[in-house]
C-alpha angles and dihedrals in degrees: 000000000000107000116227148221093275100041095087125170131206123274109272111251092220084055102142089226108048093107128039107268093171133062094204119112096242091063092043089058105040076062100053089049090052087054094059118102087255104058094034091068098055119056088185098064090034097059086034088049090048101033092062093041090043085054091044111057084034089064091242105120094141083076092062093093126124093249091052092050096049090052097040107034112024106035111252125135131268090255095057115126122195099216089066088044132031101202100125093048084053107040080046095054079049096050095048087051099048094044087049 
């Protein structure tokens, strides 16, 4: 059974990105908006949010893919594949919203 939007999980506590690892002010930042209600309220956009800073200022944007960021950042297996669930599109729609 295909999770949805809705069925979120907790962030993972061996996130790679649970505690700052950069000085720089982007970082910095991407934290102080996690820590915001809305996205508090949501584990999914914040790992989504972290996890594409965290690639970013570490020079790994070729890790920035759907399929990356459904298996890093939201949980789903190695095996996901983001023609059969649309996750990613949807938590990404959410992310832009919430950062306007």
């Amino acid at each position: 059974m295909k999770a949805s939007v809705g069925d979120e999980k907790q962030p993972r506590p061996d996130s790679p990105f649970s505690e700052s690892k950069f000085e720089e002010e982007e970082w910095k930042l991407a934290l102080r908006i996690a820590a915001t209600t809305p996205f508090q309220r949501s584990a999914f956009l914040t790992n989504f949010l972290l996890y594409i800073t965290d690639r970013k200022l570490s020079n790994r944007e070729d890790e920035i893919t759907e399929h990356q960021i459904g298996v890093h950042a939201l949980g789903r297996p190695a095996s996901y594949h983001p023609g059969e669930d649309n996750i990613v599109r949807n938590y990404a729609r959410m992310l832009r919203k919430r950062l306007e």
